[in-house]
LUMGU-516804 format. One line per field, with one value per residue (C-alpha): chain; residue number from 1; x, y, z; residue in one letter. Coordinates in nm, 4 decimals. Example, Ala and Ser with C-alpha at 12.3 -4.5 7.8 and 13.67 -1.06 7.14 Angstrom:
ch: c(A	A)
i: c(1	2)
xx: c(1.2300	1.3670)
yy: c(-0.4500	-0.1060)
zz: c(0.7800	0.7140)
aa: c(a	s)
REM end
This chain:
ch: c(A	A	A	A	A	A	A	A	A	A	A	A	A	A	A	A	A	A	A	A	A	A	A	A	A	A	A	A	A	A	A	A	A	A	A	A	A	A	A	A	A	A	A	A	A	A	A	A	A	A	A	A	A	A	A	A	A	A	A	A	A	A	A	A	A	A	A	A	A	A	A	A	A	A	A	A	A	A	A	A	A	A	A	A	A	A	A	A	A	A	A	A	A	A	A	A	A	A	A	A	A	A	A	A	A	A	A	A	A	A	A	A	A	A	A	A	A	A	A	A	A	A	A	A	A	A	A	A	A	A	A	A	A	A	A	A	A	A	A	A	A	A	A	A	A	A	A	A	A	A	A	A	A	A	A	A	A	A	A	A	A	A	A	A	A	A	A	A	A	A	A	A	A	A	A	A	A	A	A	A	A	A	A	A	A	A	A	A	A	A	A	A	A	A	A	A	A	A	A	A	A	A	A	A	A	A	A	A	A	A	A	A	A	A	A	A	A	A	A	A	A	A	A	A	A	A	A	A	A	A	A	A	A	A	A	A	A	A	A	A	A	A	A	A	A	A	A	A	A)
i: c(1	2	3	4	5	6	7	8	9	10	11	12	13	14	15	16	17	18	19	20	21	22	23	24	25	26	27	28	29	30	31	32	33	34	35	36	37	38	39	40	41	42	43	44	45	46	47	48	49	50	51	52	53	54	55	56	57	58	59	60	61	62	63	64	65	66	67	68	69	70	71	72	73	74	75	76	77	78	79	80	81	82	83	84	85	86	87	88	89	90	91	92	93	94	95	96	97	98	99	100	101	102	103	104	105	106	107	108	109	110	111	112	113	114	115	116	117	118	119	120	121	122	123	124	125	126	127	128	129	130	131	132	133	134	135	136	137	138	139	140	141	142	143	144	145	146	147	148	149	150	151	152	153	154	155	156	157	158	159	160	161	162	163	164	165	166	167	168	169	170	171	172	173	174	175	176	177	178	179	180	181	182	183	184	185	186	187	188	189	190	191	192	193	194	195	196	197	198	199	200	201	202	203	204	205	206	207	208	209	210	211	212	213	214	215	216	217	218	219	220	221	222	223	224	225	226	227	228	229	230	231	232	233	234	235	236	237	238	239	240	241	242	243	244	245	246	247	248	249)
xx: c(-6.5204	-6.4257	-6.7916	-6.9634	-6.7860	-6.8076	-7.1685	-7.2430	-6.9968	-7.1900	-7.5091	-7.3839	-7.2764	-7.5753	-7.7733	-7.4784	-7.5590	-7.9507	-7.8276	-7.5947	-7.8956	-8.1340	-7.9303	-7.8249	-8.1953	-8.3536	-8.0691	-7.7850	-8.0633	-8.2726	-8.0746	-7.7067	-7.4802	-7.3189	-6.9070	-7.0834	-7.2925	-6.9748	-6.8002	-7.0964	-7.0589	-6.6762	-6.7296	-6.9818	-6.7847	-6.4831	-6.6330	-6.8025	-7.1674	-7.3155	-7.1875	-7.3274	-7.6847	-7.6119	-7.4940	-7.8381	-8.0043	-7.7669	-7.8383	-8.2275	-8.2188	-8.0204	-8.1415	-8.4879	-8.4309	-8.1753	-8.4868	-8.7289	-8.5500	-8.4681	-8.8610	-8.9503	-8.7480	-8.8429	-9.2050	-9.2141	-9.0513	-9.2851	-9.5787	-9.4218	-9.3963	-9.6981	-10.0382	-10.1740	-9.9036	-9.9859	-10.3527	-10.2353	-9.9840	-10.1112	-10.4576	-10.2351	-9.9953	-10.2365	-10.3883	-10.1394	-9.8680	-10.0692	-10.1208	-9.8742	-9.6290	-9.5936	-9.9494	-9.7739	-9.6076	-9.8193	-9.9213	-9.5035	-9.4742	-9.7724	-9.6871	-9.2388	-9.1924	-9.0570	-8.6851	-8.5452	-8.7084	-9.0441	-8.8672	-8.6980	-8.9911	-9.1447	-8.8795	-8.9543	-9.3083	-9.1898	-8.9309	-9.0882	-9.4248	-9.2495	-8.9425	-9.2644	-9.4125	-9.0806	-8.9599	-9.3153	-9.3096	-8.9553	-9.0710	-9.3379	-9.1348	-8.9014	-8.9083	-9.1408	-8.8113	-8.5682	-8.8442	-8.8795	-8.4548	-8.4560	-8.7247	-8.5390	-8.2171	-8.3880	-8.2880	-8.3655	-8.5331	-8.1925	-8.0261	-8.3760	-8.3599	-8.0148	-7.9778	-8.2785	-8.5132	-8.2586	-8.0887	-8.4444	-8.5820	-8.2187	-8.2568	-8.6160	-8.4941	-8.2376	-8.4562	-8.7132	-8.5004	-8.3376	-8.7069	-8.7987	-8.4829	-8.5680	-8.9160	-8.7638	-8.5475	-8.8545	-9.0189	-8.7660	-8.7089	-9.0430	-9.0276	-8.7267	-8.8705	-9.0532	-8.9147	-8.5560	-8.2231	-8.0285	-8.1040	-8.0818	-8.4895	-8.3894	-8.1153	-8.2175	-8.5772	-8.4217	-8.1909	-8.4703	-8.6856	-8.3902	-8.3220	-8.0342	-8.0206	-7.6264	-7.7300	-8.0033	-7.8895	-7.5590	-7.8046	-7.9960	-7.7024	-7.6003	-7.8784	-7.8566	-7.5064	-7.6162	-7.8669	-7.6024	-7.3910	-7.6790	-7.7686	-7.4197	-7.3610	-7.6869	-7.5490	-7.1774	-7.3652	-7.5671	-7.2608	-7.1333	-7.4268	-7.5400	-7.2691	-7.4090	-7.6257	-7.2568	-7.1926	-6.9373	-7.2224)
yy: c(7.4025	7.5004	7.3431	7.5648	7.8805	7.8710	7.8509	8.1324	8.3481	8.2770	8.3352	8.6840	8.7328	8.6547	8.9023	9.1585	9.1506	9.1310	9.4546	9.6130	9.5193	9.7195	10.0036	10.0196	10.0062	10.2104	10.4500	10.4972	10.8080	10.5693	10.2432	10.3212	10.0837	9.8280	9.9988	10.2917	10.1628	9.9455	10.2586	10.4750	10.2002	10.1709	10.5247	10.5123	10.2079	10.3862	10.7207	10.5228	10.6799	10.3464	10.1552	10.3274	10.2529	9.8914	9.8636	10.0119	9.7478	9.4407	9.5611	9.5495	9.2106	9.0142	9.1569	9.0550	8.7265	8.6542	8.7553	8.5422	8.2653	8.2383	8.2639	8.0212	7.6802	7.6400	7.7476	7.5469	7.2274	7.2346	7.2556	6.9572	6.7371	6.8361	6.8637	7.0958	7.3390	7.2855	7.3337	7.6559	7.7560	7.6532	7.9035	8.1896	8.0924	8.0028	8.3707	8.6124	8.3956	8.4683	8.8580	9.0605	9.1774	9.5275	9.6431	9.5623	9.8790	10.1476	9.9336	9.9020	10.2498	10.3939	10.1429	10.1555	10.4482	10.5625	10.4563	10.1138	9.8891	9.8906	9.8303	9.5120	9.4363	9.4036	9.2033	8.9804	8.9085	8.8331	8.5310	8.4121	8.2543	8.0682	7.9366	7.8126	7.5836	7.4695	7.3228	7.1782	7.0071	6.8741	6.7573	6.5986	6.4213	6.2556	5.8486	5.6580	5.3959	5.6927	5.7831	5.4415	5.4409	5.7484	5.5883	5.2899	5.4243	5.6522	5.9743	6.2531	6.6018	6.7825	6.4810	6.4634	6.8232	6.8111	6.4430	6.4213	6.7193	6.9994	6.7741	6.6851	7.0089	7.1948	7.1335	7.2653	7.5750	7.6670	7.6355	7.8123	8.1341	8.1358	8.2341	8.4485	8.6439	8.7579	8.8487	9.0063	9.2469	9.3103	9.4272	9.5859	9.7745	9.9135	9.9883	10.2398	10.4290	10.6032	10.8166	10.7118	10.8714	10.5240	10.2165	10.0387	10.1232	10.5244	10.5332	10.3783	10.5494	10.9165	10.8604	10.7865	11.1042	11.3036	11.1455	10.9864	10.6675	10.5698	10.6175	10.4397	10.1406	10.1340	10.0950	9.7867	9.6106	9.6743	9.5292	9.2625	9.1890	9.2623	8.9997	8.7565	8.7680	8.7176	8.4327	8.2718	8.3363	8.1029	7.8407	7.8449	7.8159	7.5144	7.3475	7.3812	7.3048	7.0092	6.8281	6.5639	6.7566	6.7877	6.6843	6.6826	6.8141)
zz: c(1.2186	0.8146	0.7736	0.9965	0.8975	0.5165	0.5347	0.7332	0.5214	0.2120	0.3626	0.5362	0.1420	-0.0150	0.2328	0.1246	-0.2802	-0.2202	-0.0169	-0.2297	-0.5318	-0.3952	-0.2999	-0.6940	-0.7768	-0.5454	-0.4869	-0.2456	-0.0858	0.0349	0.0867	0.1011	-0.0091	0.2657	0.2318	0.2838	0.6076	0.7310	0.7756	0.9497	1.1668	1.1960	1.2672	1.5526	1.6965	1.7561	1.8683	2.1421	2.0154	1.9629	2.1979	2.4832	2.2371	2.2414	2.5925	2.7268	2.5301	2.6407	2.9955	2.9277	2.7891	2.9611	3.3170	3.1422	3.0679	3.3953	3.6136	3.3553	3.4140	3.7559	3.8484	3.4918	3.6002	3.9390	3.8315	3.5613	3.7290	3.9417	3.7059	3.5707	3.8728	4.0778	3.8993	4.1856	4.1017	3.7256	3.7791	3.9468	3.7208	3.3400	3.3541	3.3928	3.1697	2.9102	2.9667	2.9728	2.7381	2.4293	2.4534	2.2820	2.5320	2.4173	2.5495	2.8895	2.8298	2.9418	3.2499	3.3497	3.2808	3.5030	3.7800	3.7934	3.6008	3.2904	3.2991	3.2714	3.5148	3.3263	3.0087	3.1864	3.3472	2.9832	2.8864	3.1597	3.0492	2.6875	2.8166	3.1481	3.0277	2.7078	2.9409	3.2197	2.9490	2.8323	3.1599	3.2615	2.9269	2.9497	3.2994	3.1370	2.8413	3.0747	3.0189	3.2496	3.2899	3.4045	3.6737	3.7847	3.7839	4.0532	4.2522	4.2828	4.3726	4.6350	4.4759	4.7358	4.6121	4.5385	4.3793	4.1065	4.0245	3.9503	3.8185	3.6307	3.6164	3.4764	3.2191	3.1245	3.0757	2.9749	2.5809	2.5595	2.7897	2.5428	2.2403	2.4086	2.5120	2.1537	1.9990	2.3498	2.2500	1.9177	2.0739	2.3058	2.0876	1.8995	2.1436	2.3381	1.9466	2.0446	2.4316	2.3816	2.1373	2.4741	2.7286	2.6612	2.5531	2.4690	2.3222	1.9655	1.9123	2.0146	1.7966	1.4830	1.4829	1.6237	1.2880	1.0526	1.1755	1.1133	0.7870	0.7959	0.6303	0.6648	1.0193	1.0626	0.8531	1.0750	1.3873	1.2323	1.1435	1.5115	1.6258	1.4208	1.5371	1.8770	1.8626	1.6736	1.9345	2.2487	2.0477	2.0460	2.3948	2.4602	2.2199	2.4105	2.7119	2.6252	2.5255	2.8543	3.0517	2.7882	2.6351	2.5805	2.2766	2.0980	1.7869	1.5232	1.2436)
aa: c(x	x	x	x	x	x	x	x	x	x	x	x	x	x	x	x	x	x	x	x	x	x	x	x	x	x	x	x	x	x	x	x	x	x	x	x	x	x	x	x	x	x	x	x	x	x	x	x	x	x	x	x	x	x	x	x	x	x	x	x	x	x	x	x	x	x	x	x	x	x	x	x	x	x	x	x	x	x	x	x	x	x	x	x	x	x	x	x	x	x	x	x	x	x	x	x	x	x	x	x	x	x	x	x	x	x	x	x	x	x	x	x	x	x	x	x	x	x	x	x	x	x	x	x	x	x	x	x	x	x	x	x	x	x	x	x	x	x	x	x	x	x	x	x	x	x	x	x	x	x	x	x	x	x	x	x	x	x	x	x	x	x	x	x	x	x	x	x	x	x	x	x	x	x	x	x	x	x	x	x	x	x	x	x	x	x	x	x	x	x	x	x	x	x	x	x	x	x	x	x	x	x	x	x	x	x	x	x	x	x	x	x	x	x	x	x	x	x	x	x	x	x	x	x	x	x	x	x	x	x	x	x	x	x	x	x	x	x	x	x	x	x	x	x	x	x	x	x	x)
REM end
């Protein structure tokens, strides 16, 4: 545990003098100094301000990528198993995976209005496509021996999704959502800077048009801590689900 944690701190520190550098440098106007950021924040924390900010955009994401998910394993399982499904499935993938997600936007918008369901919705189309591919291709990777080991022992449908098929394809799931999620805060960053009152991407950029930096800088490191702590709820979570990943490093 001392391992892991002494790392992190020195990173976190060396991203605090780089910080605290350019603030000297450049001048507290225009990059205030971290103390004076940490207690913006404090600040907002304990007024309640920003969490109601953050909230709206924990409720955006994670209804995102609970729907993306639910809809990518099966879909992509299949893909993996079947090459009917995958001939039906990989085209549209391959189409709509690479376009930038954000140009969605305007389409959501037009079609399920202007509060949050076309914002999830576009969170939807940033996770779903990357989580397909991953559990078609973790499908695909399993051993040819561990397939012949089911067969023999008569495994029924149920007992190879949830025997073979999910551990298979778990790992590459979890990898998979941990890059769809900073992605996805990206672009949600962008989405809720329209038609919005709350949300990280209102906040930060409604501070920066009105000039306030200690603000503004409080918002990103929000975010960023926001983010931080999505992306260590995925990694407790694939401890549970995947012990067998565990180790003592």
């Amino acid at each position: 545990m001392r391992s892991r944690i002494l790392p992190g701190i020195g990173g976190l520190a060396g991203v605090g003098a780089v910080w605290w550098g350019l603030s000297l440098v450049l001048g507290d106007t225009l990059i205030p100094a971290p103390p004076e950021v940490v207690a913006v924040l404090v600040r907002l924390l304990v007024h309640g301000q920003l969490l109601l900010h953050a909230g709206a955009s924990l409720l955006r994401l994670v209804a995102g990528i609970t729907v993306a998910t639910a809809l990518a394993i099966p879909i992509g399982i299949a893909a993996g198993i079947s090459r009917t499904a995958d001939r039906l499935v990989s085209p549209v993938v391959y189409v709509l995976y690479p376009l930038p997600k954000i140009a969605f936007l305007p389409v959501f918008m037009v079609l399920f209005g202007l509060g949050d369901l076309s914002k999830i919705l576009l969170l939807f189309s940033v996770v779903v496509f990357q989580l397909i591919l991953a559990a078609r291709d973790g499908v695909r990777g399993i051993p040819e021996e561990l397939l012949f080991a089911a067969a023999s022992l008569r495994l029924g449908r149920r007992d190879r999704l949830l025997r073979l098929y999910l551990p298979s394809t778990l790992p590459q799931l979890f990898s998979a959502l941990r890059i769809s999620v900073g992605i996805g805060i990206a672009v949600l960053f962008l989405a809720e800077n329209y038609a919005t009152s709350f949300g990280m991407g209102y906040f930060i950029m409604n501070n920066w048009v009105m000039i306030n930096y200690p603000r503004m800088f409080a918002g990103i490191l929000a975010l960023g801590m926001l983010a931080a702590a999505v992306l260590a709820a995925i990694d407790a979570l694939q401890r549970i689900l995947c012990p067998w990943l565990a180790t003592d490093r």
